[in-house]
N, C-alpha and C positions, 0 to 999 in steps of 0.2 A: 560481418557480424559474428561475433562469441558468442557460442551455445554451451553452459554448463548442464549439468547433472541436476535435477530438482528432487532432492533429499538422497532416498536411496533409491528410488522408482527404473532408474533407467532411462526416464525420459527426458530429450536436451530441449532445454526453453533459453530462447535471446538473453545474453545478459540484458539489454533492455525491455522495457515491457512496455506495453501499451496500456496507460491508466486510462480513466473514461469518465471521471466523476461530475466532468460541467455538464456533458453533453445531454440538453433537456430542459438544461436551465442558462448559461453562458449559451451553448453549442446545440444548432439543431440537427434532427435526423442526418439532412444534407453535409452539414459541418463533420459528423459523426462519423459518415460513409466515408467520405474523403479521407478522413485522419486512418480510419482503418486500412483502406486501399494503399496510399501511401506509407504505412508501417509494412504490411505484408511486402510490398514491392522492395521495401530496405532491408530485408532479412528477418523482421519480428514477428515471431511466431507464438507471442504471448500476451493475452491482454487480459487486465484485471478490473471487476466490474463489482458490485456487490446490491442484495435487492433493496436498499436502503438508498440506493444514488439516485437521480442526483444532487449533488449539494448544494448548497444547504436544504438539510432535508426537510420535506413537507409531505402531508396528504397530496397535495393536487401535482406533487409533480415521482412520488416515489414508483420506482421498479420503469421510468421514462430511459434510464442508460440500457437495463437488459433488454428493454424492447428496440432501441436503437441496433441496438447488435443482433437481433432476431430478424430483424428486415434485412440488415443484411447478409444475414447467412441464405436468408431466402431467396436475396435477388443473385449473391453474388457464388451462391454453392461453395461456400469454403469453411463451411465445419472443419473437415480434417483438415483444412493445412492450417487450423488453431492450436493454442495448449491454450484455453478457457478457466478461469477462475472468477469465481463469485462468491460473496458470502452470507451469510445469515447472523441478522442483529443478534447483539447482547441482551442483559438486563435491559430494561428503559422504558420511560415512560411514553413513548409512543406507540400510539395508539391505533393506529392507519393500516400498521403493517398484517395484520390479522386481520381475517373476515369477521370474528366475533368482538371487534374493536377491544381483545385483550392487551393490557402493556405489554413489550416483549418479553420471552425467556424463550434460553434455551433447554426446554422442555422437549423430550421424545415428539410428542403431539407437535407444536409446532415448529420443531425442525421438518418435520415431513410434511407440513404446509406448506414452508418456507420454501423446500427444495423442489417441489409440485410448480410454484407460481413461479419460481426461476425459471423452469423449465420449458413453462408455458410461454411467459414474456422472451426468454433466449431462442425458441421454435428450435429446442431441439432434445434428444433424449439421455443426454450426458452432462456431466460438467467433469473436469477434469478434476481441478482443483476447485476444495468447498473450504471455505475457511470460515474460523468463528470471528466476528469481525472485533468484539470486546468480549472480556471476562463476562460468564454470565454472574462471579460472583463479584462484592462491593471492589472493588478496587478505583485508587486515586488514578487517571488518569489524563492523557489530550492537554499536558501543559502543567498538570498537579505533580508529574511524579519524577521522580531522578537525582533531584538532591538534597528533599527533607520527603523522612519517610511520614506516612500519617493512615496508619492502622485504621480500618474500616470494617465493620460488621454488619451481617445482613443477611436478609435469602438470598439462597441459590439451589442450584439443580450442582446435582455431585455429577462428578467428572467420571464417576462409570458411567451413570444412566446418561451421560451426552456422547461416549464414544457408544454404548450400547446402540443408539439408536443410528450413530451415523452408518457402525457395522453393520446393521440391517440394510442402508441403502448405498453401502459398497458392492454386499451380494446381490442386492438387487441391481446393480447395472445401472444404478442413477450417478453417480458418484467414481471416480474413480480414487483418489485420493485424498486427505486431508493435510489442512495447514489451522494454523494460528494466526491472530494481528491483535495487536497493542496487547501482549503479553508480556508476564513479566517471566523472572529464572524461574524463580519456584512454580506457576504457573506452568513452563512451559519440560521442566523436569517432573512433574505431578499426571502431564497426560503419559510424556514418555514410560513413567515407571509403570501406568496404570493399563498401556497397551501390552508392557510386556509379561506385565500378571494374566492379563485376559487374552491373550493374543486377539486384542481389538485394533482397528488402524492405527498405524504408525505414524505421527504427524511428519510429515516431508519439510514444512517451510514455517516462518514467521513472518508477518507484516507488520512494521512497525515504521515507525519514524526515525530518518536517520538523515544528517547533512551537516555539513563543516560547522553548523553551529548549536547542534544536538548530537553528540557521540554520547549518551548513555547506552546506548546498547553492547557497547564497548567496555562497560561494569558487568560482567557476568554471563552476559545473555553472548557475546562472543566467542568465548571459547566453550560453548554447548552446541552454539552452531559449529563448532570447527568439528569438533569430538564426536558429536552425534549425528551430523548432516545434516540439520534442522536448520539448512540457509535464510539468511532474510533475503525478503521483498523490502525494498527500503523505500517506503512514501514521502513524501515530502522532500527531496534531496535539494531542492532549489528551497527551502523554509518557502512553499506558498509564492514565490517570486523574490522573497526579501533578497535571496544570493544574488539577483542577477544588476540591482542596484537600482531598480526602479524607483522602491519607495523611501529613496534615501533624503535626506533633509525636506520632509514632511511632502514630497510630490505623492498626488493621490492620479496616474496616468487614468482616463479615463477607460470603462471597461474592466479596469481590472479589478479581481477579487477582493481587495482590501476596499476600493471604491465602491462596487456593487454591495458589499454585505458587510463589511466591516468587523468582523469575525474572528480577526489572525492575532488577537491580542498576546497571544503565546510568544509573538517575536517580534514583539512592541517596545520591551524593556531597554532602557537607557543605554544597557552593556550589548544590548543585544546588535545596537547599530552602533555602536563603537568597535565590534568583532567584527560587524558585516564590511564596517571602512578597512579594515585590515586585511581581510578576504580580498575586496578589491582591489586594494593596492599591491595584492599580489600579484594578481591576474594581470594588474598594468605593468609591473616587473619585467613579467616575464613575456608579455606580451600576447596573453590568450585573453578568447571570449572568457569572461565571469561565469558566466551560466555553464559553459562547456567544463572548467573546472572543477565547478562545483560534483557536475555531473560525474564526472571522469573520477574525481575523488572516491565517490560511493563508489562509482563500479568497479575501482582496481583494488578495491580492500577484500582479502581471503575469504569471508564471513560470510558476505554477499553473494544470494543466486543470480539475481536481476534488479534493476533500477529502475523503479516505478517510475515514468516519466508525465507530464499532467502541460497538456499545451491548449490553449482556447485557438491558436490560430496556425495555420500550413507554415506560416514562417517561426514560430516557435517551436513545431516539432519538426522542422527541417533542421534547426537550427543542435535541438536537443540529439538530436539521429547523430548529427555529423561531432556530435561530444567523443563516439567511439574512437574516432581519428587521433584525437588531441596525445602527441606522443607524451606519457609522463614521464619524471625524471625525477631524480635522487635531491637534486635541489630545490624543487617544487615543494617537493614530499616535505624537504624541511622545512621551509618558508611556514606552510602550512601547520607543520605542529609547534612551531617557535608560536604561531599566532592560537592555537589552542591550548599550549601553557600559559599565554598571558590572561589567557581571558574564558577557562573550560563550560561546555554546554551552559552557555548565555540563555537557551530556548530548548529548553527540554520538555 
């Protein structure tokens, strides 16, 4: 396993990561325990969770992922040999995640709820990495945004008062660093400048969405992670399963996420599985697994700290682990961007 740098921290996290969003809803506790056990045993020493999982989100099943991970920190005593990240909702109209059934915002007050009830459900007194998981201000995203812009106004909480408060619980030893997810440039240049006016934290990472059939991040937000060390966390790198060809000519495999909840409308569109046939036929080209590809794509790209990886079962993340192997090559590489000229971010 590769361990990079996670911003400027010092601290080396798996190029891969261990995502955790079914688990509570797909994946039970048991399901959960296993996928961890077997990541730490492969070398990953990173897992990302946030108190909004699992998905699709709901009251009766929200902050089910951090308490999966709290049991097993309990049963398994392996706090330290983690890098922990979780994050705290946006704007939004849910209602569940506050005790005083307030919508969300990222407000001083309940960011420090927020980090309280992670803390509680994780059983433990840190988190490494605390990420904002959306803008708390209007922005178009989750499939809106990337190649028609569309200007949005509205409240927000200003980007001093949310690093103000996360700085309180840096000092206090809740928190060790911060990140961003589903940010945009100006967003993620606007905290930058506004830490080094205040000397408040530094953001180290982005999470965002990123896979051979969504390179916007690759408009901007790329060379700010190269320049500035504000690597991504890149989610979605298989689009939800679409890369690995499941759901190709209308098969709905049962169990899976498109079947269970029907949700993935972002990589539905016409061109979107005219790009995903072209991906494949790479992969049969050359003669690698699809999924491993895919994988191996995100993580050899500069930009990139680690590759969120999202499995429901032992053999999808066995499958996803052994992506690190897949030797790349220069003819790949082109194959690849000959089929993102023809056809660029299909599912942004």
């Amino acid at each position: 396993m590769e361990y990079r740098e996670l911003g400027r921290t010092g601290v080396k996290v798996s190029a891969l990561c261990l995502g955790t969003m079914t688990w509570g809803q797909q994946n039970t506790e048991a399901d959960g325990h296993a996928q961890m056990d077997y990541a730490l045993a492969n070398g990953i020493n990173f897992f990302d969770t946030s108190e909004m999982y699992s998905v699709p989100p709901k009251a009766e099943t929200q902050g089910s992922t951090e308490r999966i991970i709290g049991s097993w920190f309990k049963a398994r005593r392996t706090r330290d040999k983690v890098i922990l990240a979780t994050k705290v909702a946006g704007r939004s109209p849910m209602n569940w995640l506050r005790a005083d059934k307030s919508a969300a915002e990222q407000t001083p007050k309940q960011i420090a709820e927020a980090i309280d009830a992670s803390l509680k459900r994780l059983q433990t007194d840190y988190i490494d990495l605390y990420q904002l998981h959306w803008p708390d201000r209007p922005v178009a995203m989750f499939g809106a945004n990337g190649l028609i812009y569309r200007h949005l106004e509205g409240s927000t909480v200003p980007i001093a008062d949310i690093l103000g408060a996360l700085n309180d619980h840096v000092k206090a030893g809740k928190i060790r660093y911060i990140g961003l997810s589903n940010e945009t440039a100006w967003g993620t240049m606007s905290f930058l400048s506004e830490a080094a006016r205040t000397r408040a934290p530094r953001v180290q990472s982005i999470q965002n969405a990123y896979s051979l059939i969504n390179r916007t991040f690759e408009i901007g937000l790329a060379e700010i992670a190269m320049r500035e060390k504000v690597g991504l966390l890149a989610y979605s790198p298989l689009a939800q399963g679409f890369l690995t060809g499941k759901y190709q000519n209308g098969a709905l495999p049962a169990g899976a996420r498109k079947t269970l909840f029907n949700r993935q409308q972002r990589y539905e569109a016409p061109q979107s599985y005219a790009a995903i046939d072209r991906y494949l036929a790479i992969a049969k080209q050359f003669g690698v697994d699809p999924a491993q590809m895919a994988l191996q794509f995100v993580t050899t790209r500069p930009f990139v700290t680690a590759t969120i990886l999202g499995a429901t079962t032992m053999a999808q993340l066995k499958t996803d682990i052994d992506s690190a192997k897949l030797a790349w090559s220069d003819e790949i590489e082109a194959a690849i961007n000959a089929a993102h000229h023809a056809q660029p971010n299909p599912a942004p």
